[in-house]
C-alpha positions as CSV (number, residue, x, y, z in Angstrom):
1,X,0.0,0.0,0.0
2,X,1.4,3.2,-0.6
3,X,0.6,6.6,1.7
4,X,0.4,10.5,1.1
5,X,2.1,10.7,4.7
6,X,5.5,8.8,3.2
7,X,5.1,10.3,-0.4
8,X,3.1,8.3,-2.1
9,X,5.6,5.1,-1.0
10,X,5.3,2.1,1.6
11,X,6.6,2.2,5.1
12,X,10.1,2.7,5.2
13,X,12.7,-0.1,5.7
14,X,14.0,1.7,9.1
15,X,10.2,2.1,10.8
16,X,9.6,-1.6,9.8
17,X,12.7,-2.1,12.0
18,X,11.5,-0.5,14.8
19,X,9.2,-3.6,15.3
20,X,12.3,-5.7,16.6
21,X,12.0,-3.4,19.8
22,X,8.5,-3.6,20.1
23,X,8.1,-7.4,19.2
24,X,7.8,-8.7,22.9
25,X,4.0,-6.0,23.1
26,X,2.6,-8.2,20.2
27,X,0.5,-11.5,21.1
28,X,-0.4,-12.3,17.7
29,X,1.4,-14.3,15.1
30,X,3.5,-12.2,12.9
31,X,1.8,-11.2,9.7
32,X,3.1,-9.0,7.1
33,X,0.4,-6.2,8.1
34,X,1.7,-6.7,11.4
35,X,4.9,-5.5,10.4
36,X,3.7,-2.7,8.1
37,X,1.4,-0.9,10.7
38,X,4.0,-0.5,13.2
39,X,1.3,2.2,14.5
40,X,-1.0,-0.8,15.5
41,X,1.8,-1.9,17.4
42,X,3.2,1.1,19.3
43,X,-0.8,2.2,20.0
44,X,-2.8,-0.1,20.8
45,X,-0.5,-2.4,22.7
46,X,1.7,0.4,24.0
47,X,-0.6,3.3,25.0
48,X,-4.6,2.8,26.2
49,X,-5.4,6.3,26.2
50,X,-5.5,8.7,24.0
51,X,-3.9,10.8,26.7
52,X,-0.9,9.0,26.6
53,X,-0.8,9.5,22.8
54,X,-1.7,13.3,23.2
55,X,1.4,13.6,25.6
56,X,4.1,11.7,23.2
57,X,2.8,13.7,20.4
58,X,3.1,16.9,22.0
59,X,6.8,16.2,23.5
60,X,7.6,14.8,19.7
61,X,6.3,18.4,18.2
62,X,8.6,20.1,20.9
63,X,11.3,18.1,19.9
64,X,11.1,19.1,16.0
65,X,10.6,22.6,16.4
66,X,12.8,23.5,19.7
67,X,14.8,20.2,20.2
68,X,13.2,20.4,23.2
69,X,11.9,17.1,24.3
70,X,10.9,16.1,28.5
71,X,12.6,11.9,27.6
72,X,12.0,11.3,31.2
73,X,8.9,12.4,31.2
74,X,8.0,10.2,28.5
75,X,10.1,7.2,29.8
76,X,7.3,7.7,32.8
77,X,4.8,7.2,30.3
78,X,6.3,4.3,28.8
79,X,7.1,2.9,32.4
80,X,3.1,2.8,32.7
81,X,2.9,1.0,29.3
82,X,5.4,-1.8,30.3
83,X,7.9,0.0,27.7
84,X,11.8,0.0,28.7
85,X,13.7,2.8,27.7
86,X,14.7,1.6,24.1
87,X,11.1,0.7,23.6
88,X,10.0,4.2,24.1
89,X,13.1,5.7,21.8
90,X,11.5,3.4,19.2
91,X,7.9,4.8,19.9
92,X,9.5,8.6,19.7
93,X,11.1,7.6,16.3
94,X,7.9,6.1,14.9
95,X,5.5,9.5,15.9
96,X,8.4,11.9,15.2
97,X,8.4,9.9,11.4
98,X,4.7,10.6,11.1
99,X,4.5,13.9,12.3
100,X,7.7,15.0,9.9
101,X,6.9,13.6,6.4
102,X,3.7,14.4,6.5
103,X,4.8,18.0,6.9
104,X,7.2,17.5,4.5
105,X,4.7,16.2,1.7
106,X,2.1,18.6,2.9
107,X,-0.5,15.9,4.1
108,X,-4.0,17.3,5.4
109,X,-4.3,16.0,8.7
110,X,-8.1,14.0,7.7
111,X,-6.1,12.2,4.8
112,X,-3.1,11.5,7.7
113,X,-6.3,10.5,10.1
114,X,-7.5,8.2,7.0
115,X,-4.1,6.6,6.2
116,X,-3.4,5.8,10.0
117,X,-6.8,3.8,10.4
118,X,-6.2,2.1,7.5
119,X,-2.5,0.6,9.1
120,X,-5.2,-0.4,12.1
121,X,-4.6,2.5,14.4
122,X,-8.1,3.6,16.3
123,X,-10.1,6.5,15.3
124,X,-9.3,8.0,18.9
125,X,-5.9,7.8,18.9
126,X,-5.4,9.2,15.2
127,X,-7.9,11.9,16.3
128,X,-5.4,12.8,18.8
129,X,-2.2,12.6,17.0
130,X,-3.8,14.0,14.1
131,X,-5.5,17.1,16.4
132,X,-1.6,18.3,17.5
133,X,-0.5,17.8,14.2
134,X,-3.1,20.2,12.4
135,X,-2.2,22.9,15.3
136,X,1.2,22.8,15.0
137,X,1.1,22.2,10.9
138,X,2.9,25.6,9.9
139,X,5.4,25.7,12.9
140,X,5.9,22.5,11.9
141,X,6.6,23.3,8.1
142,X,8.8,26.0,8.8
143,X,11.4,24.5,11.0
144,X,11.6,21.3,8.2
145,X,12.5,24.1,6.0
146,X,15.1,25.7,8.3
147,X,17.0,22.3,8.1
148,X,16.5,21.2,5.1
149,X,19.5,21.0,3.1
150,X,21.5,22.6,5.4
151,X,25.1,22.4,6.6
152,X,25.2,25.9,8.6
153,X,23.3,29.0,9.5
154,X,23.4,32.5,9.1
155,X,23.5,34.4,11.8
156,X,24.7,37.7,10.1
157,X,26.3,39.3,7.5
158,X,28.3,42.6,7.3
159,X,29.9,44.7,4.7
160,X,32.1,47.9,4.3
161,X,33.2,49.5,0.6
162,X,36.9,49.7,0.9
163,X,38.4,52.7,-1.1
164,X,42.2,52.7,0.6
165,X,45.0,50.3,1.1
166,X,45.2,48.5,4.5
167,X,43.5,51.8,6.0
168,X,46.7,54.1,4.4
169,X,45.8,57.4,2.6
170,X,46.0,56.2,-0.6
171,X,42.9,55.6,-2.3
172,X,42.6,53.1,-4.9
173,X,41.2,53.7,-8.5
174,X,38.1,50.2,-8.6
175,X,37.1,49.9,-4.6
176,X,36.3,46.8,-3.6
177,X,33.4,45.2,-1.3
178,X,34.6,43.8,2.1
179,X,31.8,41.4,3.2
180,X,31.8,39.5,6.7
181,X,29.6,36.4,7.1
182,X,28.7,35.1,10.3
183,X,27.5,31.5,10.1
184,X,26.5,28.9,13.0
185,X,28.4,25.1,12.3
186,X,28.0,22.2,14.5
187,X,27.0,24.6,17.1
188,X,30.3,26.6,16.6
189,X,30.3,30.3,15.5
190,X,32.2,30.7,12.5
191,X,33.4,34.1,10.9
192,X,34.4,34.5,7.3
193,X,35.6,37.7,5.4
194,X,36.6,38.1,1.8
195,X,37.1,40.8,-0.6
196,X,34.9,41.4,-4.0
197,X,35.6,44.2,-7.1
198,X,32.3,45.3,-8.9
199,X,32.5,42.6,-11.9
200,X,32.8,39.6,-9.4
201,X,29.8,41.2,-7.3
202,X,27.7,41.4,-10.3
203,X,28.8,37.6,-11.2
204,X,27.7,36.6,-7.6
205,X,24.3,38.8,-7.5
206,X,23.3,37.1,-11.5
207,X,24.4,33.7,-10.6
208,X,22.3,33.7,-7.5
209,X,19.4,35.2,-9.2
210,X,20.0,32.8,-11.8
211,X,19.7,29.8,-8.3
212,X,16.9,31.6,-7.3
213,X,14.6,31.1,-10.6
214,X,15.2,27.5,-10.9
215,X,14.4,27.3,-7.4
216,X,11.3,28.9,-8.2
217,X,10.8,26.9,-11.0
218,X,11.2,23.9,-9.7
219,X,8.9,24.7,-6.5
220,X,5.9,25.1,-8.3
C-alpha cells in the first residue's frame, strides 16, 4: 500500500525495523500487516489512552521545532505502558516519522487520520495525533524548512566598501566590497571575510538570481 504521509511510498525499511523493539508487546502471530502498521503496534498495545498518545505527540512536536523534548517524562509514560527505555526511543522515532513527512509532503491532517486507520490504528488515537498535528502544521513546516538541506546558519552578514589600502591614505582607483559572514556550524560560530571588485559582485548577484529562478521553477 502506498501513503500521502510517506510520499506516495510504503513504510520505510528503518520504521519496519523498529518492530524488533516492540516485538515482545505483540501477542499475535507475525503477519506482514503486522509489520507494516508499526502504529497498530506502538498504539494499541503500548498506550490505552488517548492521553498518553496526546502527551508523546506533544513532546515529539517540541522536539522538531525546539529540540526540546521532556525523555524522562516520557520514559514515565512508557514505564506505565510496560515499555523500557529503548522501547520508548522506538515509539519517539515512529510518531516523530509521522508527524515529519507528513509536513514534508504537505498531508491534510483528515487524509493522515485516514491513512493511520487504514494501518489499524483507532479512530481515537489518530484523532489525537492528528489534532496536535493540524495545530502545530505551519510551525511545523517552517522548521523542516530551516533544516532542510543545510550544513550551517546564518546568523549575520556585514559589509564595508573599501576605497584605501590597508587603512593608508592612498585611495585606490576600482574599490572593492569587504563582506563579513557570520554562520553557526556544528553549534560553533564561524566568521568568514573576503574581498569582491564590482564585476565579481555582479557575477555573484546574476548567478544567485540565476539559483533563485530555478528554485522557483522547480517549487511550483
Amino acid at each position: 500500500m502506498r501513503f500521502r504521509f510517506c510520499g506516495q511510498n510504503d513504510c520505510q525499511d528503518w520504521l519496519l525495523a523498529q518492530i524488533s523493539s516492540l516485538s515482545k508487546l505483540v501477542t499475535t502471530s507475525h503477519t506482514l500487516l503486522s509489520y507494516i502498521c508499526l502504529i497498530l503496534t506502538l498504539i494499541v498495545f503500548s498506550f490505552k489512552t488517548s492521553i498518553k498518545m496526546k502527551l508523546l505527540c506533544n513532546e515529539c512536536v517540541m522536539d522538531l521545532i525546539d529540540n526540546q523534548m521532556n525523555f524522562e517524562k516520557m520514559v514515565k509514560v512508557g514505564s506505565d505502558a510496560k515499555l523500557d527505555t529503548e522501547d520508548m526511543k522506538a515509539c519517539i522515532s515512529a510518531v516523530q516519522y509521522i508527524l515529519s513527512t507528513s509536513s514534508k509532503y504537505n498531508t491534510d491532517s483528515e487524509t493522515l487520520s485516514h491513512e493511520l486507520q487504514q494501518l489499524g490504528l483507532p479512530k481515537e488515537h489518530s484523532s489525537s495525533l492528528c489534532r496536535v498535528y493540524s495545530e502545530n502544521f505551519d510551525r511545523l513546516q517552517e522548521a523542516l524548512k530551516q533544516r532542510s538541506l543545510r550544513l550551517s546558519r546564518l546568523n549575520a552578514i556585514e559589509y564595508k566598501i573599501d576605497t584605501q589600502f590597508n587603512g593608508s591614505t592612498h585611495r585606490v582607483k576600482a574599490p572593492a566590497l569587504q563582506i563579513s559572514i557570520d554562520t553557526l556550524r556544528d553549534h560553533m560560530n564561524e566568521k568568514t571575510m573576503f574581498y569582491v571588485t564590482h564585476e565579481k559582485l555582479s557575477a555573484l548577484l546574476y548567478e544567485l538570481k540565476q539559483s533563485l529562478q530555478l528554485m522557483d521553477e522547480i517549487s511550483v
